[in-house]
N, C-alpha and C positions, 0 to 999 in steps of 0.2 A: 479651681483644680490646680492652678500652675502656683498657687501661695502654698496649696498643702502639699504637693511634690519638696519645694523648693524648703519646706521646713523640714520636710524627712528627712533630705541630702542633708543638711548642715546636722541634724541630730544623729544622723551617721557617721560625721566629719572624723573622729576619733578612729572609730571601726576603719575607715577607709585606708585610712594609711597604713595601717597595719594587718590587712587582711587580705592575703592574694588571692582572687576571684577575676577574673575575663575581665570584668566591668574596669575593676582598678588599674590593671593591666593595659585597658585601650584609655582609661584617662591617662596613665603615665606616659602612651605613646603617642597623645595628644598633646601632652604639654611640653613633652620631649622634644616637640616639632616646633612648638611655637618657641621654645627656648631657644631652638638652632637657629632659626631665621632670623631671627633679630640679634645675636650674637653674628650673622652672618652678615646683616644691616647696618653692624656696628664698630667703630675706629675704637683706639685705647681712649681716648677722650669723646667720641659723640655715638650718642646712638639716634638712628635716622629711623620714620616708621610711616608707612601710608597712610593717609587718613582718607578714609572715608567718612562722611556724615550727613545728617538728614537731620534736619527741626523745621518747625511752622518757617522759621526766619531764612532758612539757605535752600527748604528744599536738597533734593540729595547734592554734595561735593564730593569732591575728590582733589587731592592733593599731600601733599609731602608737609611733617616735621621731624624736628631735631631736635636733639636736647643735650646739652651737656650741662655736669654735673661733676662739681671740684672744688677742691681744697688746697690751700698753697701749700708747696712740697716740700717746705724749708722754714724751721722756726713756729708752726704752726700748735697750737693746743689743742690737745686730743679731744678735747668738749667743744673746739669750734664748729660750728654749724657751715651746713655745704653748702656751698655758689650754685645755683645754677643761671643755666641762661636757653629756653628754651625758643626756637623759631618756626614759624609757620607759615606755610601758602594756602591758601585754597581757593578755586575756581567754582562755583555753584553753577544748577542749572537754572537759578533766577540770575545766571551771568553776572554773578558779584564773585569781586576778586579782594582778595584783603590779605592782604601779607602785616604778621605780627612780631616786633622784636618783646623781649624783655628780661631784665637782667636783674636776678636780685645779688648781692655781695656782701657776706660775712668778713668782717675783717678786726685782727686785735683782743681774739679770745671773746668775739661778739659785741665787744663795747659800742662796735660801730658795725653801722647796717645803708646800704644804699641799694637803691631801688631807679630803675630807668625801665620806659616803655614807650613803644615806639607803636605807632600804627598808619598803613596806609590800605587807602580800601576806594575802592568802588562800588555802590551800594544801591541798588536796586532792595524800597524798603517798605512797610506798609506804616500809615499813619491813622490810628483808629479816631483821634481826636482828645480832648483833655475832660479828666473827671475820673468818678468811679464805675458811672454806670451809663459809661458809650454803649450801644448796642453794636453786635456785629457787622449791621448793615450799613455802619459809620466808615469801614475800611475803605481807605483811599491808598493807592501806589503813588510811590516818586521816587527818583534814583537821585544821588549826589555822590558826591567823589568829598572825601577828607584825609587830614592829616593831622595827625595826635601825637604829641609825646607829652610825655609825663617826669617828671625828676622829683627824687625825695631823700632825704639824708636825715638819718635817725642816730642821735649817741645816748649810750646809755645811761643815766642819770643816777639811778636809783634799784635796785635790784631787779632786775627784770622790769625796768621802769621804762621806754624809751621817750626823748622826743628829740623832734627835729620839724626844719621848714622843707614845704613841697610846694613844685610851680607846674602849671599846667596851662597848654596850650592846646586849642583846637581853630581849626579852618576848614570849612566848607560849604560847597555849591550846589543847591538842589538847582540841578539844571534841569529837572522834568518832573511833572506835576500833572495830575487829571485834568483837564479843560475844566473851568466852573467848579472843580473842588475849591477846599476850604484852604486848600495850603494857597493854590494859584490865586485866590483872593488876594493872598498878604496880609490876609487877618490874624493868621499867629505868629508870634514873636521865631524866627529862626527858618523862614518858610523861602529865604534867598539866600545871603551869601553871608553866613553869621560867621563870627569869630568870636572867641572869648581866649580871656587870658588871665591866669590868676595865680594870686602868692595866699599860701597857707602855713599850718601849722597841724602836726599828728602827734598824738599824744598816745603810745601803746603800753600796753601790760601784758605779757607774755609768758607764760610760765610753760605753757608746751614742754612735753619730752623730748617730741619730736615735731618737727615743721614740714614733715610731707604726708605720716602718718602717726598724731598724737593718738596715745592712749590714754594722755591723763591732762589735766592742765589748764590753763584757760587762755585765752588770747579777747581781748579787749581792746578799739581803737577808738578812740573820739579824733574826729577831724577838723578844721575849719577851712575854707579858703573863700578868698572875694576877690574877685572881678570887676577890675576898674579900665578906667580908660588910660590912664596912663601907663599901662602895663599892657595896651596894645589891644585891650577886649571893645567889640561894640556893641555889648549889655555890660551893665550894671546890678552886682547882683551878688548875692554871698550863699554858700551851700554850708551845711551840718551834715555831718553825720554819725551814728554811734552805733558801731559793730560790738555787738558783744555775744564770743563766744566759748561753750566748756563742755568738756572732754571724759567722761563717763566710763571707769571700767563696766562691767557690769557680764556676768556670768564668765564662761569661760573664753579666751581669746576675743570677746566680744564688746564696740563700743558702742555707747550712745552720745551723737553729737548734738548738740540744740546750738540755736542763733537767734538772737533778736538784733534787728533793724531795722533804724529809723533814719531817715536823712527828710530835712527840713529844707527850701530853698525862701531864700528871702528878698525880694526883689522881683524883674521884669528880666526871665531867662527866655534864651529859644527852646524850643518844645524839646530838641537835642538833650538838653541839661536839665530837663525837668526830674521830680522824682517818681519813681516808675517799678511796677513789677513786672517780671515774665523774664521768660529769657531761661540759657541754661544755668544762672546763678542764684537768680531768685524768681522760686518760684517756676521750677520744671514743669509742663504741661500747661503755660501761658505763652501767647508769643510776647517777646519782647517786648517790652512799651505797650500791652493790650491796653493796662489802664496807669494814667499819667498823671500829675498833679505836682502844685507846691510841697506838698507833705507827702510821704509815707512809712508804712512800719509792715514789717512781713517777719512771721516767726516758723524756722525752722526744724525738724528734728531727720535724727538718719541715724540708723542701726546697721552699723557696720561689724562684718562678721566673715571669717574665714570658709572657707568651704573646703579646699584639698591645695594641697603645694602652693603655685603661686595665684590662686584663682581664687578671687572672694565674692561678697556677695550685697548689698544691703538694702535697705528698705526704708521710704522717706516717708513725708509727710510736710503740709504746709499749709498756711494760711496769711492773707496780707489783706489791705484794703491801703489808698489812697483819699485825698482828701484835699480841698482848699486851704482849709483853717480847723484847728487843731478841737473845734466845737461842731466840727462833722463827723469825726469817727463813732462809730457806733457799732456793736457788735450787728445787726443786720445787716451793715456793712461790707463782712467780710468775704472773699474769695478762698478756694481750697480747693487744695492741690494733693497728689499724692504718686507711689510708683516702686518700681523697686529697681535695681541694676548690676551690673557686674562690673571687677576689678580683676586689671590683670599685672602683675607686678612687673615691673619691668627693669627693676635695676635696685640694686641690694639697698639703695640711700631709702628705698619705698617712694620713688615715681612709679604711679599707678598709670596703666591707662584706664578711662573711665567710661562704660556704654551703661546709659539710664533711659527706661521707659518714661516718661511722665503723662500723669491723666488730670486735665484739671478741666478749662470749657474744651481742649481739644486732646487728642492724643499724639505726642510726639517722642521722636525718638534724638538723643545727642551722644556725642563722642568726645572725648577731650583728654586730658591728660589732668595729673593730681584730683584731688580730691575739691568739690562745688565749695566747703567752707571747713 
């Protein structure tokens, strides 16, 4: 019932704006409000916005972000793409706290692109175990506390060609563990006080219109990086991965996004760094890390479509499986997912805020900012 309501409204979408009737009249003065408040939330450089949210992994939060969003004011090329730098708090009622930096930076008419991310968290988390097919009654809690940053530096090579090296660090302490679970054994790799630390290499293909809200384009990344000890990691251990995704006009104001992704890890990582679905990236209406492995591949699709002024609307769809070794996947294999969500536009560059259902073994609900891929 709420898919065919939801297809009427958008096969209205035209009518609506141009027909004054009650209904149109209390959207206008709905949106009017929500237009005001956040212009009221907001400096000439940042706009601030509450966050609430709920998924399998936080349980309901609350807290504050930010976001700015800029162009240098001087000498700059009208085709340069926008800065931002978006930050975030949040406090859960599984009592995790995570504050998030990250900054992306267009600079030089795009030739050059930098990337930094920062995270610190306190993390009360569940650990289902490693495979494709843990059952649910495998779920074990532990909390740990980390610290993440991320660095990457991309020049453009070749026509919408980039690359560049990325370095990545993490640290941290699962200071609590079930009694007689599998973590408190120390039977898996990452189950005390892991670190990793690693030098790579991104190779992207970029043709996007646009990088907050493409309508047309492709965006393609192959990665690499390895994890040595002389770079301060204590695994050993190299990751892959190959993002590749494209951008679909398709009737009117209406997109189709798809993604395929695969990341490979090669080596003896902690379960931290394994390869994984769930979560609100991949694979909506999974928790995080339900199913974990050396390998996996998860294939996306989302029908993104406008609904009235700044409020849009889309409709997902998904499927992944994990794996040891790459003579395990098989289509009975696979997991799937699906759902649909709302956007609300929050500033003319097209920073969305983002609220998605998802339904896959569980029902969850997430909140975030820009667009999942």
């Amino acid at each position: 019932m709420f898919f065919q309501s939801a297809f009427s409204a958008i096969a209205q979408t035209d009518s609506l704006a141009t027909t004054d009737t009650p209904n149109t009249a209390l959207h206008d003065r709905l949106l009017n409000t929500a237009d005001d408040v956040l212009e009221w939330m907001s400096t000439d450089t940042w706009s601030f916005i509450p966050v609430v949210t709920y998924s399998p992994e936080t349980s309901l939060g609350l807290g504050v972000g930010a976001i700015k969003v800029f162009r240098p004011k001087e000498g700059a090329s009208p085709t340069l793409r926008p800065s931002s730098m978006p930050i975030t708090f949040i406090y859960t009622l599984k009592k995790q706290a995570v504050l998030e930096i990250d900054l992306d930076l267009w600079k030089h008419d795009n030739r050059d692109y930098f990337n930094a991310s920062l995270e610190l968290a306190n993390y009360p988390f569940e650990f289902y175990g490693i495979g494709n097919d843990m059952p649910a009654e495998s779920q074990e809690s532990y909390s740990s506390r980390y610290f993440y940053v991320r660095l990457n530096y991309m020049r453009r090579v070749l026509p919408n060609v980039y690359l560049g090296p990325w370095l990545e660090f993490r640290t941290e302490n699962v200071y609590e563990t079930v009694p007689g679970g599998l973590l408190a054994s120390g039977a898996v790799p990452g189950s005390d006080r892991p670190q990793v630390a690693g030098l790579g290499l991104k190779l992207n293909y970029d043709s996007r219109n646009d990088i907050f809200q493409p309508s047309k384009g492709s965006f393609h990344q192959v990665s690499w990086i390895t994890n040595q000890s002389f770079l301060g990691s204590g695994y050993l251990f190299d990751r892959y991965e190959v993002d590749l995704r494209k951008y679909i006009p398709v009737w009117k104001n209406k997109v189709l996004a798809v993604q395929g992704y695969w990341s490979f890890v090669d080596g003896v990582a902690p379960f931290q760094q394994t390869s994984l679905l769930g979560g609100s990236k991949r694979m909506r209406g999974y928790f995080e890390g339900r199913y974990r492995d050396q390998l996996s591949m998860i294939y996306q699709a989302e029908l993104r479509m406008p609904i009235y002024r700044s409020l849009g609307m889309v409709f997902f769809g998904s499927t992944g499986q994990v794996a040891e070794a790459v003579s395990q996947y098989s289509f009975d294999r696979f997991h799937y997912g699906a759902g649909f969500g709302f956007r609300y536009q929050l500033m003319e560059e097209g920073i969305n805020i983002r609220i998605d259902f998802g339904f896959g073994d569980q029902s969850a609900f997430y909140f975030g900012l820009n667009e999942v891929f």
